[in-house]
C-alpha positions in Angstrom: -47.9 37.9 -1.4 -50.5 38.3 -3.9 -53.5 35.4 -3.8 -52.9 33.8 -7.5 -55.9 34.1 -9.5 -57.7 30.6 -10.2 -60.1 29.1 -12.8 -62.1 26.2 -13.6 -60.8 23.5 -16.2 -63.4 20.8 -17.4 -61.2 17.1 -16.6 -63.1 16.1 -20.3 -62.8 18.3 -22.4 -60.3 21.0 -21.2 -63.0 23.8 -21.2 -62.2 26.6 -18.8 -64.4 28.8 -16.6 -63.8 31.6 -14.4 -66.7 30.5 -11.7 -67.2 27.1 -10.7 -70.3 25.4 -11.9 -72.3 22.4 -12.2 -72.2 21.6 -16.3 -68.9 22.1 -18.0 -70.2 25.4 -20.9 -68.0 23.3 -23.4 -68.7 19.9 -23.2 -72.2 19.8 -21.0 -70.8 17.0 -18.9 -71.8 17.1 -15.2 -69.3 17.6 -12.4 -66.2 17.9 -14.6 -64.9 21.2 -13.3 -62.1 21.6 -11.4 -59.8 24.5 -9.8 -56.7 25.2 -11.0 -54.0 27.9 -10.7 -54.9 30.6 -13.7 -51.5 31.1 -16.0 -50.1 34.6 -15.5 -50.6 36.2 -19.7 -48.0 38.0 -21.0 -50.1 39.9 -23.9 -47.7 38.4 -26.6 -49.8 36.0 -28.3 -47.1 35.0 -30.8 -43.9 36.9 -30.3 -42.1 35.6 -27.2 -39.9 37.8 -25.0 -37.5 34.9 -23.4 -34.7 34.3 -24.7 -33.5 31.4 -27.2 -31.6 28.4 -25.8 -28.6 26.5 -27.8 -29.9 23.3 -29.1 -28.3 19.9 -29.1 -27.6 16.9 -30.4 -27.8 13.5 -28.4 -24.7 12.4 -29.5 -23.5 15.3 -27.7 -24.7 14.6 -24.6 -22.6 13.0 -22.1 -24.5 10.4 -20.5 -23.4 8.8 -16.7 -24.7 6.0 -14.6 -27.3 7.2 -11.7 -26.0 7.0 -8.5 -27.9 5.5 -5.6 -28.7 6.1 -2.6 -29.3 3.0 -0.4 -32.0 3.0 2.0 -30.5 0.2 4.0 -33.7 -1.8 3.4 -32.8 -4.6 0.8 -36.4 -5.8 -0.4 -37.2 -1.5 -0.5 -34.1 -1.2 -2.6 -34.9 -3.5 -5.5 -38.6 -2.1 -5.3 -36.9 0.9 -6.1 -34.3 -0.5 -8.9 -31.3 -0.4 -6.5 -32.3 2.1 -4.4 -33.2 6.3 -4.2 -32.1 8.8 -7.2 -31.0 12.2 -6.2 -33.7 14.7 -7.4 -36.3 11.8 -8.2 -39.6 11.6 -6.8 -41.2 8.5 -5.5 -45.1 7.8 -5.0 -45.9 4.8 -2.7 -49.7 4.0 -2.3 -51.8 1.4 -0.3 -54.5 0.6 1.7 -54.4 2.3 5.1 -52.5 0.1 8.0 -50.8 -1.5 5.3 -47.3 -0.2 6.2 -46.7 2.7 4.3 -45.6 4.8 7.1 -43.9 2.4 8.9 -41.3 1.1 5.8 -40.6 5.0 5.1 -39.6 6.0 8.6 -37.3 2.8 8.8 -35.7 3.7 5.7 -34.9 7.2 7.2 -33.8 5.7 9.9 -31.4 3.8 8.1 -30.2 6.9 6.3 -30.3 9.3 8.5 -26.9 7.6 10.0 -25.0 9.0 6.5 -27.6 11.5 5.2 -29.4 14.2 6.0 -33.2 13.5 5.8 -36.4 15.1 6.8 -39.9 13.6 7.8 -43.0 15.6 7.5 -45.9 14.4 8.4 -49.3 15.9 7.8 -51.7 12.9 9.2 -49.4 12.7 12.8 -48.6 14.9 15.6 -44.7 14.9 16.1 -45.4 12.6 19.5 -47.4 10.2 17.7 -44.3 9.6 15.6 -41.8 9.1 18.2 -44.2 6.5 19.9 -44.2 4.3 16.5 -40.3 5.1 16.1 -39.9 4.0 19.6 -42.3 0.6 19.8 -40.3 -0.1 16.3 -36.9 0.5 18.3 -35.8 2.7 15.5 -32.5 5.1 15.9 -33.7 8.9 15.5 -31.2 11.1 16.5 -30.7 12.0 12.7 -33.7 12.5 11.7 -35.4 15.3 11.8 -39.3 15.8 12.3 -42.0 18.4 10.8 -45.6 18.2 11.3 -46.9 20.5 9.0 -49.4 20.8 6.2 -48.9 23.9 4.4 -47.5 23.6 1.5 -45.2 27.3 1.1 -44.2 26.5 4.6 -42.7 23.1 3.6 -40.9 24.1 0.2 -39.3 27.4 2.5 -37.8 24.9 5.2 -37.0 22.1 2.6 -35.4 25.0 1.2 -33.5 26.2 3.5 -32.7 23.3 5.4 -31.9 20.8 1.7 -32.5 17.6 2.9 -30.9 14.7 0.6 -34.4 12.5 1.5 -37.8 14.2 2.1 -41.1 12.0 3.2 -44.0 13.9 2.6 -46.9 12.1 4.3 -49.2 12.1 3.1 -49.8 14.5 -0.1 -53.5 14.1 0.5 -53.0 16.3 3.7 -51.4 19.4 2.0 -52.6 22.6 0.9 -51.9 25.7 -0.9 -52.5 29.0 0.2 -52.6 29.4 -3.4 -56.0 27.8 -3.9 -59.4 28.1 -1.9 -60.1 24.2 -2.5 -60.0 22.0 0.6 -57.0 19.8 1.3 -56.9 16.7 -0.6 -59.1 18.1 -3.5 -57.7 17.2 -7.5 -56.7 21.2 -7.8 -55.0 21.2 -4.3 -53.0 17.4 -5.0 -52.2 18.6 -8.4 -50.5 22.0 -7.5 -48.8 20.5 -4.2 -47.4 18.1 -6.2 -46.0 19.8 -9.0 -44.3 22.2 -6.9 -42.8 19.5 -4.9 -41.6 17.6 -8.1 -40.1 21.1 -9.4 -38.0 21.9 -6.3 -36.8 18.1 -6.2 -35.3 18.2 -9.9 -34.2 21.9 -8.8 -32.5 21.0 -5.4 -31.9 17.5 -6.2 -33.6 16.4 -3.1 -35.1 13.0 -3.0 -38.5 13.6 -2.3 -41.1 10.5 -1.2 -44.7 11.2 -1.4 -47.4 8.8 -0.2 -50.7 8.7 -1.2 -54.3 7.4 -0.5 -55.8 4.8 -2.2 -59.6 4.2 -3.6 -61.8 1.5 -3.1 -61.0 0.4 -5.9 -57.6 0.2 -5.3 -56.4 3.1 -7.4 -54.3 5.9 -6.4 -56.8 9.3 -5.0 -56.4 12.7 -6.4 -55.7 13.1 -10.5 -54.0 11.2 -12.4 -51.1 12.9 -13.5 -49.9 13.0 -10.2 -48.4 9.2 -11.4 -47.5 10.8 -14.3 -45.4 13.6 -12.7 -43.4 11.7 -10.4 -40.6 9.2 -11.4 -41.5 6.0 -9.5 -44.7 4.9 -8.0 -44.9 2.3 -5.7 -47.7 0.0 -4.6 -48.4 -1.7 -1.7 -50.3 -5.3 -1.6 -51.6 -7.5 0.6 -54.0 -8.3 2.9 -53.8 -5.9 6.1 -54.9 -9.5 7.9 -51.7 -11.0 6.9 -48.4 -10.8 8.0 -47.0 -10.9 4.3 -46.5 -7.0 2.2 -45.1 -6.7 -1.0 -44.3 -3.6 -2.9 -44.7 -3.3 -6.3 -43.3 -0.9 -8.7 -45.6 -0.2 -11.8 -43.6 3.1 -13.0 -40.2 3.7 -12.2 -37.5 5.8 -14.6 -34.6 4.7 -13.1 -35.3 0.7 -13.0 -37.1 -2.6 -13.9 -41.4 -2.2 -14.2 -43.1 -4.6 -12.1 -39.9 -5.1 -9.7 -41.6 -7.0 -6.3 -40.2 -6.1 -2.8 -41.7 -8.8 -0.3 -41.6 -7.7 3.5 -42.8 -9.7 6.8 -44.7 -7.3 9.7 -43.6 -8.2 12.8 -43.3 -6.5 15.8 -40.2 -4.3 15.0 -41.5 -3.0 11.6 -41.3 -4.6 8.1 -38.6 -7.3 7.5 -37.6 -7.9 3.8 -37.7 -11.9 3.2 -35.1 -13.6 1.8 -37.2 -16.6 0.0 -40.4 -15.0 -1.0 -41.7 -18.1 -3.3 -41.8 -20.3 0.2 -44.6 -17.8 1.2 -47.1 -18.7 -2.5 -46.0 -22.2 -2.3 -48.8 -24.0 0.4 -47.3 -27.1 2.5 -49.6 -29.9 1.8 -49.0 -33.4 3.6 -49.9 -35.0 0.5 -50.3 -34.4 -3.0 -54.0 -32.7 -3.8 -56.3 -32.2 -7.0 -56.6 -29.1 -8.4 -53.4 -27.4 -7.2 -50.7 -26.3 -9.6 -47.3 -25.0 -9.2 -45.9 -21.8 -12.1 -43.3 -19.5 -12.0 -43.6 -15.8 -12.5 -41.1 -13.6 -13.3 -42.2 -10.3 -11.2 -39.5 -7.6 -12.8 -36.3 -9.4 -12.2 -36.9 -11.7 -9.8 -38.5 -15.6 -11.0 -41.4 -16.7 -8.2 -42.7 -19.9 -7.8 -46.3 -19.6 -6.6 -49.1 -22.5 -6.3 -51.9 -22.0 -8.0 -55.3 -23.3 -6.6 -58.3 -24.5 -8.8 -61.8 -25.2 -7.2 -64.0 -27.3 -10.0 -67.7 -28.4 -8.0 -71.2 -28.8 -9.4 -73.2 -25.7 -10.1 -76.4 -25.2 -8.6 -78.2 -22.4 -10.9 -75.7 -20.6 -13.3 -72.2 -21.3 -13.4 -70.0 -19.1 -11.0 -66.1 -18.1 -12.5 -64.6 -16.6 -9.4 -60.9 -15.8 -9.4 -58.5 -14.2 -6.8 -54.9 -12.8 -7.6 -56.0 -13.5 -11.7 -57.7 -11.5 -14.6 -61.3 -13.5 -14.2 -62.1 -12.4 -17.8 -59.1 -14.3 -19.1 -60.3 -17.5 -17.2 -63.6 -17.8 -19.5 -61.3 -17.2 -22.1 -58.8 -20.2 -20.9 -62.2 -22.7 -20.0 -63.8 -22.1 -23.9 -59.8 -23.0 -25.1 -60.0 -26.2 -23.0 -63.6 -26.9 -24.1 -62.8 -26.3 -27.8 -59.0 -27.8 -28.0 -59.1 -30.3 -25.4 -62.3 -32.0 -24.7 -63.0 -31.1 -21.5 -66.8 -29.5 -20.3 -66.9 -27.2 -17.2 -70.2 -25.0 -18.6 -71.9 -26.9 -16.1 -69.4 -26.2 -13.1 -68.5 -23.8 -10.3 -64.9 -22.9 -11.2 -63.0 -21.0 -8.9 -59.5 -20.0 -9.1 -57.0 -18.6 -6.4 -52.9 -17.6 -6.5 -52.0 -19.2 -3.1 -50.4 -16.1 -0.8 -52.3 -13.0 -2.2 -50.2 -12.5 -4.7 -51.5 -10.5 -8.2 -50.0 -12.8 -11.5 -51.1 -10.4 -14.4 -48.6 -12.3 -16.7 -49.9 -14.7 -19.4 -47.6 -17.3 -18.4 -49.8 -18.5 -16.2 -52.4 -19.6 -18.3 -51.1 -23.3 -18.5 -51.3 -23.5 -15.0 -54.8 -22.4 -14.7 -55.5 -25.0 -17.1 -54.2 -28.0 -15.4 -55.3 -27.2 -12.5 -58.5 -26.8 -13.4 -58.3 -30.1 -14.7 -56.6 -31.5 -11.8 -59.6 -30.5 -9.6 -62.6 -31.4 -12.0 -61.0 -35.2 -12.3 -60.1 -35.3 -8.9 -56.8 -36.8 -9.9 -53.5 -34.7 -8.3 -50.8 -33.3 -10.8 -47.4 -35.5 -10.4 -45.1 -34.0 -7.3 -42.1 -31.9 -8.0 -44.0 -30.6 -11.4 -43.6 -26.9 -12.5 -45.7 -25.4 -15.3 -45.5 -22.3 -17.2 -47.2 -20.8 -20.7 -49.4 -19.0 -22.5 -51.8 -20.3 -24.2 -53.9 -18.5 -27.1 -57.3 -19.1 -28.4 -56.2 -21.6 -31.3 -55.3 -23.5 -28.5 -51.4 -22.9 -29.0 -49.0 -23.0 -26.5 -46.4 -19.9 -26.3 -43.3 -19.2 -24.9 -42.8 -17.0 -21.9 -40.2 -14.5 -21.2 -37.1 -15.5 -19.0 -37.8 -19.3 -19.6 -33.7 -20.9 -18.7 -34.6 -18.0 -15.2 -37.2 -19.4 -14.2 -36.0 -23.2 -14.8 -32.4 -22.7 -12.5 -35.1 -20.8 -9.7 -37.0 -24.0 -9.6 -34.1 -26.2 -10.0 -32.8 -24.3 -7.3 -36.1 -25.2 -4.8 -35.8 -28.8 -6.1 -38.3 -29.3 -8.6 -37.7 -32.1 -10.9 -40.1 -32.0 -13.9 -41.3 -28.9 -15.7 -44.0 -28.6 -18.5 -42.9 -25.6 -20.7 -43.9 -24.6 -23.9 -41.4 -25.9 -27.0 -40.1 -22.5 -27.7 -38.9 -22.3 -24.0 -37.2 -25.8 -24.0 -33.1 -24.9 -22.7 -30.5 -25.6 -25.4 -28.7 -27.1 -22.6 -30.0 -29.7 -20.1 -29.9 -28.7 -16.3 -29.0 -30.6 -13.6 -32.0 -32.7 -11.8 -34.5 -31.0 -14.0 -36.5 -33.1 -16.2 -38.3 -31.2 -18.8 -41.6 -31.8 -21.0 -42.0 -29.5 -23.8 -45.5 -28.9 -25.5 -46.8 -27.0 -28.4 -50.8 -27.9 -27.7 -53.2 -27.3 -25.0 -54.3 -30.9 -26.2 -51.0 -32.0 -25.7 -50.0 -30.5 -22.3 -53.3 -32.6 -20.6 -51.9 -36.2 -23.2 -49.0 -35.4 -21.3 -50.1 -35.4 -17.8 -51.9 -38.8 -18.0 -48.7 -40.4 -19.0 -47.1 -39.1 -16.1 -47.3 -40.9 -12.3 
């Protein structure tokens, strides 16, 4: 087969050139130019030669529910929204050691006793696979193996042998014969997976493809590789804990922001059943600057502790955060300056979601606050308390989505006060819970004195 003919596009300004070169000829930015396959012309600038298709209405199209396939893997399943789509394709990302490997060849494992699936790994040699599969105690006789990193040979045996579930791990590793570029390059990710992505929604093979990650914690390679693929997956945590949790911040078939929460252990990843015991720290006794919020990740209300650090600066002030936006805590300390009286320009503050879990939510702004508090007058916030809020610059309190959810979750782990905004108080009381409903940042802080 022919070698396709490539050229050079400019990522800024969409410039093209048939020779690679420093400065993009279009927009004189340095660097910007990247290979690509060249489109095959057809000399008809304006007359086109394929033929029409019959147009239609949306009322006329039949819509039906998406069936699932289950990977046997609960905590993987709601990550997903219920579980794989036939023909959808799913990017999961991470740090390396993180797990990424080790959840997707359990969840073959798992389906390999009812489907057909296929494992290609581009990173592994076939025995270095069946030594994981073995130490995780894994059942394999299903599933089937390729170690192979060309891409034309991979679409010919997926292909030929139609898989219902591909892994493809890791797209980094592939390459086109299409292309001179080096494996993992933007032109070689980009083409790999766009022809992947066509033969899934042509086949209606599931296909998962993992990627590498940045230092910055970003996904490598271009960025419409997230926006080519239905569902892409995250994985957080700290490689020096036992705790994962999968995140999903795109998916077509489900819930944004759905959480997953997994275990490592010896045998592979374990979904947990209670993830808020894992955010929630057990102190002896009650301590300053520690506040309790629920977040509602997707579907699924947490309750995680929320630890605040107020101490003397020496020099300038430090604002250190971990697990929260640190530009929205000077915003929240200039609110409690302004609204409520209380100076920290003169402090350390340091701020930390207790488990290494990411809240990128509003809600928890309230909770930041009072902890805060808490820890700079060294007096703990009552026990059993739950906050939750957002609070804006005119020192307003406002509601949060999901308020009466995340009420009956800490109800359920036997919290018996809560300090919600007004517009979140329930129109009917629930059992055991006690609740406190402010409109003012001012307020909220009254509040707390008058409580034990």
């Amino acid at each position: 087969m022919a070698k396709a003919k490539s050229i050079y596009s400019c990522t800024e300004c969409g410039a093209t050139s048939p020779k690679w070169q420093g400065q993009c000829p279009g927009c004189s930015e340095w660097n910007t130019l990247v290979e690509s396959v060249a489109e095959k012309s057809t000399g008809h600038r304006f007359e086109s030669l394929a033929p029409t298709v019959k147009l239609q209405t949306l009322s006329e199209i039949k819509a039906r529910d998406v069936e699932r396939i289950a990977t046997g893997i609960g905590e993987f399943d709601r990550a997903l929204g219920g579980g794989l789509v036939a023909g959808g394709v799913v990017l999961i990302g991470g740090d390396p050691g993180i797990g990424k490997s080790t959840l997707l060849l359990q969840a073959l494992s798992h389906l390999s006793s009812e489907h057909k699936v296929l494992y290609v790994s581009g990173e592994e040699s076939g025995e270095q696979v069946a030594l994981r599969a073995r130490r995780l105690g894994l059942e394999t006789r299903g599933l089937q193996l390729m170690a192979e990193i060309n891409l034309e040979r991979i679409v010919s045996t997926l292909q030929a042998e139609m898989p219902q579930v591909a892994v493809i791990d890791s797209i980094q590793t592939l390459w086109s014969d299409q292309l001179s570029s080096a494996p993992g390059s933007v032109a070689q990710v980009r083409e790999c997976a766009a022809q992947l992505t066509r033969l899934a929604k042509q086949s209606g093979i599931t296909v998962i493809l993992v990627g590498h990650v940045t230092k910055e914690g970003a996904l490598a390679g271009p960025r419409v590789l997230e926006h080519i693929v239905d569902t892409v997956l995250y994985f957080e945590g700290d490689t020096h804990s036992s705790f994962r949790l999968v995140r999903a911040v795109k998916n077509r078939f489900g819930a944004v922001n759905e959480l997953g929460v997994f275990a490592m252990t010896d045998k592979g990843l374990k979904g947990v059943n209670n993830p808020s015991a894992l955010f929630l720290s057990q102190h002896g006794q009650d301590v300053p600057g520690s506040c309790v919020m629920v977040t509602q990740e997707g579907t699924r209300p947490l309750l995680v502790e929320i630890q605040a650090l107020v101490d003397t600066a020496h020099g300038n002030p430090r604002r250190l955060t971990v697990g929260l936006d640190a530009q929205r805590l000077a915003m929240l300390l200039a609110v409690l300056h302004r609204h409520a009286g209380i100076v920290c320009f003169d402090q350390d503050v340091f701020v930390n979601a207790v488990g290494g879990v990411k809240i990128t939510e509003p809600a928890a702004d309230l909770a930041v606050l009072l902890s805060i508090t808490s820890s700079l007058k060294n007096k703990p916030l009552p026990s059993k308390l739950i906050v939750f809020g957002e609070v804006g610059l005119a020192g307003e309190i406002r509601p949060a989505p999901r308020g009466q959810e995340r009420l009956k979750e800490a109800a359920k782990l036997g919290f018996t006060r809560a300090l919600i905004p007004e517009a979140n108080r329930p129109k009917q009381a629930i059992d055991g819970m006690e609740v406190i409903a402010v409109k003012r940042v001012e307020e909220a802080v009254d509040r707390l004195r008058e409580l034990d």
